[in-house]
PyMOL Python script that loads the backbone (N, CA, C, O; Angstrom):
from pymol import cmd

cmd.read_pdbstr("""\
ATOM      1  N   UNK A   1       0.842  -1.163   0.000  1.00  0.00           N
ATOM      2  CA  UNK A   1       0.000   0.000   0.000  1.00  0.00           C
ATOM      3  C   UNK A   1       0.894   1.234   0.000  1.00  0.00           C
ATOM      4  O   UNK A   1       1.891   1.372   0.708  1.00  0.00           O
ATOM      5  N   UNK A   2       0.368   2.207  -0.972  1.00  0.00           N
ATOM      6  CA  UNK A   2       1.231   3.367  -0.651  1.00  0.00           C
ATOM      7  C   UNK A   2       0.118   4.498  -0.822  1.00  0.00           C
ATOM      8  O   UNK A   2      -0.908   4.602  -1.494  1.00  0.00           O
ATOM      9  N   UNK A   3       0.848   5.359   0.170  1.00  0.00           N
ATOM     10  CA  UNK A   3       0.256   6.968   0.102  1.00  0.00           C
ATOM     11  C   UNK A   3       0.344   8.175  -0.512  1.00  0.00           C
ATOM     12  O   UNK A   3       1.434   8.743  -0.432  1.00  0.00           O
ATOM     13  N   UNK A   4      -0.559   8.722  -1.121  1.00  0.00           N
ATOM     14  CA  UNK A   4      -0.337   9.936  -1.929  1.00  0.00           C
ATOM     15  C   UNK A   4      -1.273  11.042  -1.217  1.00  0.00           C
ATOM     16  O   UNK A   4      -2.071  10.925  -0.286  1.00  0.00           O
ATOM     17  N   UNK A   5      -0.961  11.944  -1.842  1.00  0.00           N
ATOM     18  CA  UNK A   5      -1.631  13.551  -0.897  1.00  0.00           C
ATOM     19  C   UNK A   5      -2.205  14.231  -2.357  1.00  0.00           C
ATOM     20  O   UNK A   5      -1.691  14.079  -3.465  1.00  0.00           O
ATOM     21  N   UNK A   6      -2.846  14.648  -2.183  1.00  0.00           N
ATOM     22  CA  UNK A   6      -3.892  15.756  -3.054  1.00  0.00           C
ATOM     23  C   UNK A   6      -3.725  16.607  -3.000  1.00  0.00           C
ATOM     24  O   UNK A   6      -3.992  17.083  -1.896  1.00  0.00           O
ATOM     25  N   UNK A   7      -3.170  17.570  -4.031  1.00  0.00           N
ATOM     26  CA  UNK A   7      -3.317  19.118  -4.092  1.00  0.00           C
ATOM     27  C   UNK A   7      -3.757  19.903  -4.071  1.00  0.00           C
ATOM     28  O   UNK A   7      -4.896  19.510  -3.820  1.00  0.00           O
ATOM     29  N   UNK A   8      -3.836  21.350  -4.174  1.00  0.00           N
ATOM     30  CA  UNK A   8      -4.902  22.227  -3.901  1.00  0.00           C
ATOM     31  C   UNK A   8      -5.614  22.324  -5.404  1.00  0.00           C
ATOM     32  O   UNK A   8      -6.544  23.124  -5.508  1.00  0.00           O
ATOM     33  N   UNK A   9      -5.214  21.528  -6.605  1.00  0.00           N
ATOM     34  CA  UNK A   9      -5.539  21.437  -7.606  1.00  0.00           C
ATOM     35  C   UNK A   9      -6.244  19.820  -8.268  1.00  0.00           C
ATOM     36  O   UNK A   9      -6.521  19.385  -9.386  1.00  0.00           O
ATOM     37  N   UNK A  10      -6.303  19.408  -7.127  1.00  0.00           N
ATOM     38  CA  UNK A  10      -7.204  18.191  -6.708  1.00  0.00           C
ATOM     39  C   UNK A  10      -6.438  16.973  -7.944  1.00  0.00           C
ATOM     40  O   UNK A  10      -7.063  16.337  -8.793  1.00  0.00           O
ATOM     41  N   UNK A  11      -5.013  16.938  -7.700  1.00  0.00           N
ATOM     42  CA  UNK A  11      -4.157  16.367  -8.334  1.00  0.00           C
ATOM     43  C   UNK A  11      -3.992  15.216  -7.719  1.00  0.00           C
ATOM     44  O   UNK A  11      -4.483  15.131  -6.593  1.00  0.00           O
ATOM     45  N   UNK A  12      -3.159  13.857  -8.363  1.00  0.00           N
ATOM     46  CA  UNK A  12      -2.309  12.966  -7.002  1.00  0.00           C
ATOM     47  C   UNK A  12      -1.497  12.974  -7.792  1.00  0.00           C
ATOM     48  O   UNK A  12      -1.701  13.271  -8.969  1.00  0.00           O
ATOM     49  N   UNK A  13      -0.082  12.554  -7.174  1.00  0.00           N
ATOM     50  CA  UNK A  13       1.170  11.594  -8.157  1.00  0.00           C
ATOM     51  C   UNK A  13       0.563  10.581  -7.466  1.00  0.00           C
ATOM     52  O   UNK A  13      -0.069  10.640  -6.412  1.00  0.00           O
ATOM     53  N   UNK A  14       0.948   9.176  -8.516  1.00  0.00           N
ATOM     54  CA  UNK A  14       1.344   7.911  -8.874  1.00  0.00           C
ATOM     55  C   UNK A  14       2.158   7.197  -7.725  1.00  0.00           C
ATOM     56  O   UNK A  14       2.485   6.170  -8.320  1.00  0.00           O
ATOM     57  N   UNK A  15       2.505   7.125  -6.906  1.00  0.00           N
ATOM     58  CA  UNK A  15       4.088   6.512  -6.052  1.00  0.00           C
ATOM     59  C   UNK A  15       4.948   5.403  -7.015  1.00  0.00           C
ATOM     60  O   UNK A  15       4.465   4.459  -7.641  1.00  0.00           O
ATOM     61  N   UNK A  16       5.931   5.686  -6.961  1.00  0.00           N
ATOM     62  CA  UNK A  16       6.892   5.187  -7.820  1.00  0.00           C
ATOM     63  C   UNK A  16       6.686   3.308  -8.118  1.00  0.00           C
ATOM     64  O   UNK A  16       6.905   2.727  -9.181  1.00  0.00           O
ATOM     65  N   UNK A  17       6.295   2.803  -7.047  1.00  0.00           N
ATOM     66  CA  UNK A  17       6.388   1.715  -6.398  1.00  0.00           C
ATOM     67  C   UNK A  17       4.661   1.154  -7.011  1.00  0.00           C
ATOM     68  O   UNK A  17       4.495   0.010  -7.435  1.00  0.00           O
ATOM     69  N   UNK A  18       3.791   1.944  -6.962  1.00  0.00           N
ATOM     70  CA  UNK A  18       2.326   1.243  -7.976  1.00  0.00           C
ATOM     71  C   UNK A  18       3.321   1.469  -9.628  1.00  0.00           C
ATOM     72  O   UNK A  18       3.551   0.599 -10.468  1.00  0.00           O
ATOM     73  N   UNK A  19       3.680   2.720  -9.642  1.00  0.00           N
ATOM     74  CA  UNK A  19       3.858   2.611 -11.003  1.00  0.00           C
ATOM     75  C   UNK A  19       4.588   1.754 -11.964  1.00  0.00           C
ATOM     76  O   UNK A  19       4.436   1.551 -13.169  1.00  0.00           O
ATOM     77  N   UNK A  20       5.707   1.160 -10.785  1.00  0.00           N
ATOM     78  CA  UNK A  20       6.384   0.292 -11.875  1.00  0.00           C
ATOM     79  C   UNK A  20       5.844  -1.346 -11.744  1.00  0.00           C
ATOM     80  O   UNK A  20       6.280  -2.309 -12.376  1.00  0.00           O
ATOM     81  N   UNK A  21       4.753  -1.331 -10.712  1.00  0.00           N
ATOM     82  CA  UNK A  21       4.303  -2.829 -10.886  1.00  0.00           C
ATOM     83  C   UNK A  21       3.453  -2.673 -11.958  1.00  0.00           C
ATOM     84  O   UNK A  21       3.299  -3.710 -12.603  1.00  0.00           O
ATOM     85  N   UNK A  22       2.693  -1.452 -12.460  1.00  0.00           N
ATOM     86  CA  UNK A  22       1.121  -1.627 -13.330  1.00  0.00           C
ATOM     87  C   UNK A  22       2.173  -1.397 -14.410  1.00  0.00           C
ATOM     88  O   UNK A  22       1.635  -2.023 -15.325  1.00  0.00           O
ATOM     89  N   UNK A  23       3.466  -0.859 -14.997  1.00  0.00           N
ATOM     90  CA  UNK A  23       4.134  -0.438 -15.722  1.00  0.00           C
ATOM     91  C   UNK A  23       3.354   1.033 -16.228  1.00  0.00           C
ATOM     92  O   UNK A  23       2.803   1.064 -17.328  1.00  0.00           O
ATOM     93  N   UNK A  24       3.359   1.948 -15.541  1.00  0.00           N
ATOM     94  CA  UNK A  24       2.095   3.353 -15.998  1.00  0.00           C
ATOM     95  C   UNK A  24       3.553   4.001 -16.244  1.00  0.00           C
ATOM     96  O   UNK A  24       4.559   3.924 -15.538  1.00  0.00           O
ATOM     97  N   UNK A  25       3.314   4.770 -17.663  1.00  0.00           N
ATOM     98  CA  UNK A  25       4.295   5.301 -18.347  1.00  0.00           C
ATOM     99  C   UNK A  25       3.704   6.778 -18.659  1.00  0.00           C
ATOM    100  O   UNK A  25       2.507   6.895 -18.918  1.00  0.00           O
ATOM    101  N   UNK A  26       4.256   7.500 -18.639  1.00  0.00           N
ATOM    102  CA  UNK A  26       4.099   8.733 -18.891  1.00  0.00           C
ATOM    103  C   UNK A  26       3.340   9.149 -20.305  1.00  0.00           C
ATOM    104  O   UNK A  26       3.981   9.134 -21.356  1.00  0.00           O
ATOM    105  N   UNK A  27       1.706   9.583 -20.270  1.00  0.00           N
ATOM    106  CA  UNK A  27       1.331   9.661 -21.066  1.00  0.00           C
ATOM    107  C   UNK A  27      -0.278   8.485 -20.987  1.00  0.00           C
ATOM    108  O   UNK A  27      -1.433   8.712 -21.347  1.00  0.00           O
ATOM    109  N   UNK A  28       0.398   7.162 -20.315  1.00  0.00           N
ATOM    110  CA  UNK A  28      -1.165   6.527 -20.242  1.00  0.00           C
ATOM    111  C   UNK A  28      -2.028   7.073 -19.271  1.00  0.00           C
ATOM    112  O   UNK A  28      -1.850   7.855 -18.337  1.00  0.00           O
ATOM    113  N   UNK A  29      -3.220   6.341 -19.814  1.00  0.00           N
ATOM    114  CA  UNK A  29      -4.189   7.008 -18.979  1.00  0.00           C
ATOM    115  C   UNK A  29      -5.364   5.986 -18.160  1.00  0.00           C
ATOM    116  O   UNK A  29      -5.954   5.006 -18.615  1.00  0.00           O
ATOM    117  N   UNK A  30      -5.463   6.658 -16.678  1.00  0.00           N
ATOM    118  CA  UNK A  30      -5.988   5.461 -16.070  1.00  0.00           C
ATOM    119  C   UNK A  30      -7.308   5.770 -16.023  1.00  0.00           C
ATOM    120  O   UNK A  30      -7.785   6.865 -16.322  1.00  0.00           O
ATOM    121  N   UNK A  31      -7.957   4.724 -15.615  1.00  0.00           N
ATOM    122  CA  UNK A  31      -9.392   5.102 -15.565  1.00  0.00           C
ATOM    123  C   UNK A  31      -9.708   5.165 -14.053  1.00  0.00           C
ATOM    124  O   UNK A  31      -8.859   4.696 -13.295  1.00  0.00           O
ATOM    125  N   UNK A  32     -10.877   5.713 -13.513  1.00  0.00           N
ATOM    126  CA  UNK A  32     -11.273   5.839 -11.981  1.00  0.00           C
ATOM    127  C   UNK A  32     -12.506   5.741 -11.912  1.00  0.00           C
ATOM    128  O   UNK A  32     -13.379   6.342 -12.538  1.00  0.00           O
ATOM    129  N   UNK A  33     -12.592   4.744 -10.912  1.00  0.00           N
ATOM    130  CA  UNK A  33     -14.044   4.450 -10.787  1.00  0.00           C
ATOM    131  C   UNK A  33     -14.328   4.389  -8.972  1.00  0.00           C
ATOM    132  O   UNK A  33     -13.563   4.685  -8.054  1.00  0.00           O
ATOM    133  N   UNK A  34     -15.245   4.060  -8.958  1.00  0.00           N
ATOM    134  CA  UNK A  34     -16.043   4.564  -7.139  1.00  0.00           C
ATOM    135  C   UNK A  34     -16.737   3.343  -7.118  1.00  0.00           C
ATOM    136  O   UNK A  34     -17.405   3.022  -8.101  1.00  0.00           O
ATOM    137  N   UNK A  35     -16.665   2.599  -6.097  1.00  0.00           N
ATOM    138  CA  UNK A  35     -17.601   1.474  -5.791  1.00  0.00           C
ATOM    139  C   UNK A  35     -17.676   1.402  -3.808  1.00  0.00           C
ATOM    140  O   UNK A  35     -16.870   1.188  -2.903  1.00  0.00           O
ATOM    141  N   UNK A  36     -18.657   1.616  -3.888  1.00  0.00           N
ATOM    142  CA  UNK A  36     -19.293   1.967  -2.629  1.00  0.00           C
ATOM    143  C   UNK A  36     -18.454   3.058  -1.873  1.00  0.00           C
ATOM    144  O   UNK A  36     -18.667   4.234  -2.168  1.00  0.00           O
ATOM    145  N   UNK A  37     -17.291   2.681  -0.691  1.00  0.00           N
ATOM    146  CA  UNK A  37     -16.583   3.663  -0.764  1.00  0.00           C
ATOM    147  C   UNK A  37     -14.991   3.756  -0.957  1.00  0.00           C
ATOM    148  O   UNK A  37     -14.027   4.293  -0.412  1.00  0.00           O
ATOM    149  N   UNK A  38     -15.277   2.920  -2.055  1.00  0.00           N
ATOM    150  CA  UNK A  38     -13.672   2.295  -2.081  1.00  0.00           C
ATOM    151  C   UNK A  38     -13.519   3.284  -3.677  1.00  0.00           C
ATOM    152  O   UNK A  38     -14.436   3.460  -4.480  1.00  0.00           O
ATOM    153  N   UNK A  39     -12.263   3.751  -3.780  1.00  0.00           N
ATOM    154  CA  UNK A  39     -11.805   5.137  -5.080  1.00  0.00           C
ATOM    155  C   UNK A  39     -10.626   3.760  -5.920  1.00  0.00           C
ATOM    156  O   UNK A  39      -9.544   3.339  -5.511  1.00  0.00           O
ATOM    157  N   UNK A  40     -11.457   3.357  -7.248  1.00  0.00           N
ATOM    158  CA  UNK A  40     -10.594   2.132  -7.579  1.00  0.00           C
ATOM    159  C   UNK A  40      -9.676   3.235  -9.066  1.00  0.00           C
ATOM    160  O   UNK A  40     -10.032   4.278  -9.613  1.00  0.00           O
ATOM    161  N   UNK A  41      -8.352   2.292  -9.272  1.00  0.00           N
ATOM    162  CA  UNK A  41      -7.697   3.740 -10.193  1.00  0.00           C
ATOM    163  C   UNK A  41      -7.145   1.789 -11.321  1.00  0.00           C
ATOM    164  O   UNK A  41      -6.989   0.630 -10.938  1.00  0.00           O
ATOM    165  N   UNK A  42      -7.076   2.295 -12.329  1.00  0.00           N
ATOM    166  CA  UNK A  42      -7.139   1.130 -13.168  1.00  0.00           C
ATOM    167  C   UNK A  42      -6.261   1.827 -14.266  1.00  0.00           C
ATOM    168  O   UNK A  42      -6.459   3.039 -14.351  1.00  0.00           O
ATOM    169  N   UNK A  43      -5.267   1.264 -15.179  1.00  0.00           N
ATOM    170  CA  UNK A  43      -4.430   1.782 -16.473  1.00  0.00           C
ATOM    171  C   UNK A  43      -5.427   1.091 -17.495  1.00  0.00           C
ATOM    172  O   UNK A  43      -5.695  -0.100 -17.340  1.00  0.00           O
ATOM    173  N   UNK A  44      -6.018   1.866 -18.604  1.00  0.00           N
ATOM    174  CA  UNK A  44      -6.495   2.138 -19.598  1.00  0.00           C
ATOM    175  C   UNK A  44      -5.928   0.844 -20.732  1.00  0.00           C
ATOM    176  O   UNK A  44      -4.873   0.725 -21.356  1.00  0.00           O
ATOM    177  N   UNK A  45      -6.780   0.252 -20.674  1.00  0.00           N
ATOM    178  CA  UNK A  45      -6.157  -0.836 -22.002  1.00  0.00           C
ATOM    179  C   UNK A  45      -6.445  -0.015 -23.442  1.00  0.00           C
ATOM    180  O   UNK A  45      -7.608  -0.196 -23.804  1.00  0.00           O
ATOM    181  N   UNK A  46      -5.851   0.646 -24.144  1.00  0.00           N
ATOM    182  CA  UNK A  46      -6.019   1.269 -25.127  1.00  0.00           C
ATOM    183  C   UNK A  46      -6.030   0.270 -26.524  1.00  0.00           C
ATOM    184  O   UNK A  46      -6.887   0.281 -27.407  1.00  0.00           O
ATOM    185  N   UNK A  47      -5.144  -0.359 -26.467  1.00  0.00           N
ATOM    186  CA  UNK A  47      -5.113  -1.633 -27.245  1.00  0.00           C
ATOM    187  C   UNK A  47      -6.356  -2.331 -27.534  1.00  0.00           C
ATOM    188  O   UNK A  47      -6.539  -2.885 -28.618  1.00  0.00           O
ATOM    189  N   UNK A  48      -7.101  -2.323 -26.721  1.00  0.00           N
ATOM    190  CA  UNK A  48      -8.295  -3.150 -26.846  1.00  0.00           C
ATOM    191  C   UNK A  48      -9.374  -1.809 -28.123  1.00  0.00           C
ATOM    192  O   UNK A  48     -10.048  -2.062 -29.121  1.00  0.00           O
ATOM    193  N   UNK A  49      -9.091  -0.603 -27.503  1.00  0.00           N
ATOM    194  CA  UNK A  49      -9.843   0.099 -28.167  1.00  0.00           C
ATOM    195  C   UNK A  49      -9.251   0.542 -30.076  1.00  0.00           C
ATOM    196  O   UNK A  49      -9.791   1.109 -31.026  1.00  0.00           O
ATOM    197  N   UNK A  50      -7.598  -0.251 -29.778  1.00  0.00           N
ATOM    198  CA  UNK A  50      -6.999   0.106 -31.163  1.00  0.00           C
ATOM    199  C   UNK A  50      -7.192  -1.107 -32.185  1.00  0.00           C
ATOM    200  O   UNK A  50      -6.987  -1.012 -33.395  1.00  0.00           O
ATOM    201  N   UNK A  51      -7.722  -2.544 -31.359  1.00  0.00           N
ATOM    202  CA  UNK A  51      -7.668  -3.346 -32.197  1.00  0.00           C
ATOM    203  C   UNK A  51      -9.679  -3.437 -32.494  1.00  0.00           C
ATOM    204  O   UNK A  51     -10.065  -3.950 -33.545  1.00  0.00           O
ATOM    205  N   UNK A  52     -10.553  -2.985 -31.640  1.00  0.00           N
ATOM    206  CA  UNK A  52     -11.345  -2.897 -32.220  1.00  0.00           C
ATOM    207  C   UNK A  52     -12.551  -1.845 -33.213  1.00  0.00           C
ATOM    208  O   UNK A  52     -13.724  -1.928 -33.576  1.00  0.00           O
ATOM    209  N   UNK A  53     -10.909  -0.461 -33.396  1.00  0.00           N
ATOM    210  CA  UNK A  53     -11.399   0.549 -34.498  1.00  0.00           C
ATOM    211  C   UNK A  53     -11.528  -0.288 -35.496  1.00  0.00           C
ATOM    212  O   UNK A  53     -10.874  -1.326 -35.601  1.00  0.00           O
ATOM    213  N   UNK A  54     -12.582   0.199 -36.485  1.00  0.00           N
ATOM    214  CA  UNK A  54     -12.245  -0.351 -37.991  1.00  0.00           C
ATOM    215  C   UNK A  54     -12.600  -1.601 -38.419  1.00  0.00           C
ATOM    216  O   UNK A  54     -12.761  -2.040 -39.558  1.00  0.00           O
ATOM    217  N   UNK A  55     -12.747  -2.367 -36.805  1.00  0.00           N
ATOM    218  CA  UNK A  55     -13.214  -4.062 -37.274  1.00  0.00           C
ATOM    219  C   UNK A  55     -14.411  -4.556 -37.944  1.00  0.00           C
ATOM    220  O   UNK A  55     -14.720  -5.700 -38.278  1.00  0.00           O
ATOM    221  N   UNK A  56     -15.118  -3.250 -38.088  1.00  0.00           N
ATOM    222  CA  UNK A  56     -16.003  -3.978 -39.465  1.00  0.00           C
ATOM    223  C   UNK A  56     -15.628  -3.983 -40.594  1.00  0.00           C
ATOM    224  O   UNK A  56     -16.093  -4.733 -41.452  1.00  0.00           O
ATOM    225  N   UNK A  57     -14.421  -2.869 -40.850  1.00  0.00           N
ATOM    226  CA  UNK A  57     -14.125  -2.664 -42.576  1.00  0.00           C
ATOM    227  C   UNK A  57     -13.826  -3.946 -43.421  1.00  0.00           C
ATOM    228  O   UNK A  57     -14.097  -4.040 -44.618  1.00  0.00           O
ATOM    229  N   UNK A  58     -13.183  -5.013 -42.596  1.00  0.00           N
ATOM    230  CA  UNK A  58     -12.576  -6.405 -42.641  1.00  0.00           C
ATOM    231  C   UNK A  58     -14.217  -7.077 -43.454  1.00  0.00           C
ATOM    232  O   UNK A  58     -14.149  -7.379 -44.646  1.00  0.00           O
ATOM    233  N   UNK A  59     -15.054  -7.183 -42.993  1.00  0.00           N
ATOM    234  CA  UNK A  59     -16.003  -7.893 -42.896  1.00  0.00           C
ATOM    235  C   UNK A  59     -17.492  -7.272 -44.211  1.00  0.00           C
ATOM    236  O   UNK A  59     -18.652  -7.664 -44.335  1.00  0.00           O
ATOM    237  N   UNK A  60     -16.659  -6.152 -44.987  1.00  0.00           N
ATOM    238  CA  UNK A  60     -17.305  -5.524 -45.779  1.00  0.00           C
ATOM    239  C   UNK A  60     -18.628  -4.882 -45.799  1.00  0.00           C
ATOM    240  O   UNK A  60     -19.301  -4.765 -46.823  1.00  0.00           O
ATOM    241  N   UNK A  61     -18.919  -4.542 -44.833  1.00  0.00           N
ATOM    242  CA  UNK A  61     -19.406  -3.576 -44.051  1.00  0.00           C
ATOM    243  C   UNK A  61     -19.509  -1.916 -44.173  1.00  0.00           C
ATOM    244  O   UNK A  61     -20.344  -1.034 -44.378  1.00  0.00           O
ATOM    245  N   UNK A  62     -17.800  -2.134 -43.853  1.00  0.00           N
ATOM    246  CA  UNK A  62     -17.781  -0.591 -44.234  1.00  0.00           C
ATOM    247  C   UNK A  62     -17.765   0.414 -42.700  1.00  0.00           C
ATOM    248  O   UNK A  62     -17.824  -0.053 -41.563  1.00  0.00           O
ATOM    249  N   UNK A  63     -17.693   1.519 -42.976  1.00  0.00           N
ATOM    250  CA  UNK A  63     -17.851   2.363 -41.501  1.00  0.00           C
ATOM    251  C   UNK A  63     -19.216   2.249 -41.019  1.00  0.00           C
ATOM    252  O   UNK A  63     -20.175   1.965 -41.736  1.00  0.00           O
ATOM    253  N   UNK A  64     -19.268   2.518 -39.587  1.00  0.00           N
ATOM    254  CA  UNK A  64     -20.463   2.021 -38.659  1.00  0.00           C
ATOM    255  C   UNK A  64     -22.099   3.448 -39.017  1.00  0.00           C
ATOM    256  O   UNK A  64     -23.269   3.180 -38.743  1.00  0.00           O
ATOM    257  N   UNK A  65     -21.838   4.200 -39.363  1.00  0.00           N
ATOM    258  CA  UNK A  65     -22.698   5.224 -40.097  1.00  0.00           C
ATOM    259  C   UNK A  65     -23.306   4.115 -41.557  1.00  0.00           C
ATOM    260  O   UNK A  65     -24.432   4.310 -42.017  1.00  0.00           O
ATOM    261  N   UNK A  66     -22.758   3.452 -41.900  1.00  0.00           N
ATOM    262  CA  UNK A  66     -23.112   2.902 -43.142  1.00  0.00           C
ATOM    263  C   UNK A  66     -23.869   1.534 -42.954  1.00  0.00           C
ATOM    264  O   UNK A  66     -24.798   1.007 -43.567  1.00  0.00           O
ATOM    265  N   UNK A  67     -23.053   1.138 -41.789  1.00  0.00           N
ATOM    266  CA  UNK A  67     -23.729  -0.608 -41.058  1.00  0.00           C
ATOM    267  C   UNK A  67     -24.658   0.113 -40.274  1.00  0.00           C
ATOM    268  O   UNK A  67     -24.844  -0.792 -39.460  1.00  0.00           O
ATOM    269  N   UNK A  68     -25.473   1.129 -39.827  1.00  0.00           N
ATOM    270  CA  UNK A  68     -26.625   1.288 -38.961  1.00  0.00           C
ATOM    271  C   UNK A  68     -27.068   1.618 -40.038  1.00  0.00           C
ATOM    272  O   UNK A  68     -28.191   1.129 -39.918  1.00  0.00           O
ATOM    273  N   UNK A  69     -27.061   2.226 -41.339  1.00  0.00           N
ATOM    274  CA  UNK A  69     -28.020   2.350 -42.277  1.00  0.00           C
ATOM    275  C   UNK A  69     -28.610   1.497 -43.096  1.00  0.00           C
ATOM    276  O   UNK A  69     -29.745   1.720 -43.516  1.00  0.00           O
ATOM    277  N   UNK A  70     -27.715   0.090 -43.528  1.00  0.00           N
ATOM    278  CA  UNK A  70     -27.986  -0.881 -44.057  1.00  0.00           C
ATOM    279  C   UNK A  70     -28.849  -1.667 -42.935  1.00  0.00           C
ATOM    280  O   UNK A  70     -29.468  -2.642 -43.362  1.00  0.00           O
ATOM    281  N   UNK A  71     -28.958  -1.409 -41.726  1.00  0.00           N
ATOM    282  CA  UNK A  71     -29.409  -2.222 -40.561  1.00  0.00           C
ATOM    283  C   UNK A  71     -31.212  -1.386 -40.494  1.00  0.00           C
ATOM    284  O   UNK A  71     -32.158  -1.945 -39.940  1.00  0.00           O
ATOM    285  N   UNK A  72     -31.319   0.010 -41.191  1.00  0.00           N
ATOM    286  CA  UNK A  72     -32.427   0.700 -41.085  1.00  0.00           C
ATOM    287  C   UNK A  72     -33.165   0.298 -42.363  1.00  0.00           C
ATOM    288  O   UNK A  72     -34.259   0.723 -42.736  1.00  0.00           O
ATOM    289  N   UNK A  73     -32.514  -0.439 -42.861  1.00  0.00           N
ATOM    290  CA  UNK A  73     -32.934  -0.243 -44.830  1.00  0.00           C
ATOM    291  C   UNK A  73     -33.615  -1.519 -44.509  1.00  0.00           C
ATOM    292  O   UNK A  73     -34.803  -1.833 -44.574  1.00  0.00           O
ATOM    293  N   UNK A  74     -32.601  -2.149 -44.161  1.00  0.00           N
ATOM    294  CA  UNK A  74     -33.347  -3.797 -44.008  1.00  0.00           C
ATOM    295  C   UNK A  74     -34.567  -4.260 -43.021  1.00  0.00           C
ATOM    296  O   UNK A  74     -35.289  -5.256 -43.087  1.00  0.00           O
ATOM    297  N   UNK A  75     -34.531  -2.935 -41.866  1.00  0.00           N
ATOM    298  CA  UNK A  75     -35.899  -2.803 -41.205  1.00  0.00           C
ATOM    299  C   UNK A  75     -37.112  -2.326 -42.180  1.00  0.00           C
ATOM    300  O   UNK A  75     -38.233  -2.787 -42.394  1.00  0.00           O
ATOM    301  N   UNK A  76     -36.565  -1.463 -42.560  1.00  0.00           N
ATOM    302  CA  UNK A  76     -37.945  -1.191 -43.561  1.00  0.00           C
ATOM    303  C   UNK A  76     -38.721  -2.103 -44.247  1.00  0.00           C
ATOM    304  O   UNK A  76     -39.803  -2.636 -44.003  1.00  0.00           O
ATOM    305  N   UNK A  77     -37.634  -2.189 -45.507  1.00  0.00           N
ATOM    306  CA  UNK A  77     -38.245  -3.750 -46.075  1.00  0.00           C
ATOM    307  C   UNK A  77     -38.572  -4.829 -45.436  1.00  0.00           C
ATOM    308  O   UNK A  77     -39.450  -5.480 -46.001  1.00  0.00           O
ATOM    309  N   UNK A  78     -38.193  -5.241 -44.488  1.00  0.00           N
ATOM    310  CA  UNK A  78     -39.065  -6.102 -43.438  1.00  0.00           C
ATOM    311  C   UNK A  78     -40.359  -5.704 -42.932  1.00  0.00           C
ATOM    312  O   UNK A  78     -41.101  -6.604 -42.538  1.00  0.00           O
ATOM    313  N   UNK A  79     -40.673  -4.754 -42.887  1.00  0.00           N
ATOM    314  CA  UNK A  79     -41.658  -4.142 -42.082  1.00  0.00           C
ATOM    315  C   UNK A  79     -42.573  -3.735 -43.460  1.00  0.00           C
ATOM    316  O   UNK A  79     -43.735  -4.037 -43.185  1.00  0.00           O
ATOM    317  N   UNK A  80     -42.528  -3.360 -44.370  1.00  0.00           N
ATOM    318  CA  UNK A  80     -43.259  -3.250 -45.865  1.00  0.00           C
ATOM    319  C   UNK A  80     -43.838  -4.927 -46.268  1.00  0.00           C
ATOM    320  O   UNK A  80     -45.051  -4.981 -46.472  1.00  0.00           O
ATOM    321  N   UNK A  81     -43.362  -5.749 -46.345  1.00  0.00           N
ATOM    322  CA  UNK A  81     -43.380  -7.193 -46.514  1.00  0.00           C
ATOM    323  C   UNK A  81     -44.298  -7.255 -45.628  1.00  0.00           C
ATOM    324  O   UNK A  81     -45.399  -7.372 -46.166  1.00  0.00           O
ATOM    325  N   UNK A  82     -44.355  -7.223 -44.224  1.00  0.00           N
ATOM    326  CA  UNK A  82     -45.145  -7.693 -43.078  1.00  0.00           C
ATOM    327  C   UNK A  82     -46.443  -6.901 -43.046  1.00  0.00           C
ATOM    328  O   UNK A  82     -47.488  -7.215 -42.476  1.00  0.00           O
ATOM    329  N   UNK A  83     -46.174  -5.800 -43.777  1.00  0.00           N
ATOM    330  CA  UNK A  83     -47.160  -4.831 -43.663  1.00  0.00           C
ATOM    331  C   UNK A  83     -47.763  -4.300 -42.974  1.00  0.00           C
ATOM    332  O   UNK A  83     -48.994  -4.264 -42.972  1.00  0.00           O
ATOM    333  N   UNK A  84     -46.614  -3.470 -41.817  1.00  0.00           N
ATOM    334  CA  UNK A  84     -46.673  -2.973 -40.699  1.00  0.00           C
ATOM    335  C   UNK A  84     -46.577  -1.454 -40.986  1.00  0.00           C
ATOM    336  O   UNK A  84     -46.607  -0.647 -40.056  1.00  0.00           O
TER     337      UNK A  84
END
""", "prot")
cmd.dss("prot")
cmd.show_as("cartoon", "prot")
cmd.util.cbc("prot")
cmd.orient("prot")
């Protein structure tokens, strides 16, 4: 366990000693969350968010503006057919 102090700019440092077990490098970014009254501080898997940009383009699809429109088109005509 280690201790940090808060600034008058409602800052913390890191203690040297979390940082090099989570490996937090200058520049990542952690996330913070609150669960009951415990202040939980977590490093940002960014990776997860870099490998799933773009993962429809693979799948011919296309950008996600284009897959919710093909997803509205195909409601329609479903709903014309049913005659709703």
């Amino acid at each position: 366990m280690s201790i940090t102090k808060v600034t008058r700019n409602y800052q913390i440092t890191v203690p040297r000693d979390i940082r090099e077990q989570a490996n937090i490098k200058e520049g990542n970014k952690l996330v913070m969350t609150i669960e009951k009254d415990e202040i939980k501080i977590k490093k940002l898997d960014e990776d997860v968010f870099k490998r799933a940009f773009g993962s429809w383009k693979d799948e011919g699809i296309g950008d996600s503006v284009n897959y919710v429109r093909n997803i509205r088109k195909g409601w329609e005509k479903r709903r014309k057919r049913l005659g709703l």
